[in-house]
N, C-alpha and C positions, 0 to 999 in steps of 0.2 A: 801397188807399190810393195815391194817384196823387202822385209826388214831382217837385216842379218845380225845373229845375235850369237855369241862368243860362250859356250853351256859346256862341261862336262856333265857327263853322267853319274858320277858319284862326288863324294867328300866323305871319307873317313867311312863310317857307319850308315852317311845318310845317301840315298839317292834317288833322283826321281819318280814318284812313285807312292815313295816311302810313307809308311803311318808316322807321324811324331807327335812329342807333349812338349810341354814348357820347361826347359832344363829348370834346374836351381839358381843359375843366375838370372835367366828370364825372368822367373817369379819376382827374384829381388826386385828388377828393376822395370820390369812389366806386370805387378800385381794381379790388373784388371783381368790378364791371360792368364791368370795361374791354372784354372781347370780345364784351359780349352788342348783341343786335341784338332789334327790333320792332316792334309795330304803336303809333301814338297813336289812344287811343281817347274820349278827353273834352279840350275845351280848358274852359277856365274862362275867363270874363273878370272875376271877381273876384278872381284870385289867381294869380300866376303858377304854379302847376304845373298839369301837363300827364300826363294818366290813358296810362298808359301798358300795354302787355301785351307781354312781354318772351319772346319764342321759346320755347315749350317749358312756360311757368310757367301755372298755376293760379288766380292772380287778378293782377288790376292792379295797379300801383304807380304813387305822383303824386312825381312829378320838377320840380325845379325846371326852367324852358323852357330856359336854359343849359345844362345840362345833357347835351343832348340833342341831334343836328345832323342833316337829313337824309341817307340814303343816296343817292347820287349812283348814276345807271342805271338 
C-alpha cells in the first residue's frame, strides 16, 4: 500500500537532512531534551512539525518547528 505524504524540502534554515538542537523555547517547555541533538527527517507543509530522529533513539518524534534550531558547523 503506497502512502502519500505532502513534504517540502526545507523550512527556513532547517531541511531534510539537517543536524539540529533544542532551540530556547524547546528547552523551556521540553526540559527533558534540552542536551539532545539530531537528524530532521520529514517536513510537513501541512502542519508545523517537523519528524525528527534524535541521536541514539529508535523512532522519530514530530516537534513543533520552534522548537528546534540548527546546529551551526
Amino acid at each position: 500500500m503506497r502512502r502519500d505524504r505532502t513534504t517540502a524540502q526545507t523550512t527556513g534554515k532547517l531541511a531534510v537532512g539537517a543536524r539540529f538542537k533544542m532551540s530556547e523555547l524547546g528547552i523551556m517547555r521540553l526540559p527533558e531534551l534540552a542536551n539532545k541533538t539530531g537528524t530532521v527527517v520529514e517536513i510537513s507543509i501541512r502542519t508545523p512539525g517537523i519528524t525528527v530522529l534524535f541521536d541514539g533513539a529508535a523512532r522519530p518524534t514530530v516537534l513543533d518547528q520552534s522548537y528546534i534550531a540548527p546546529l551551526s558547523g
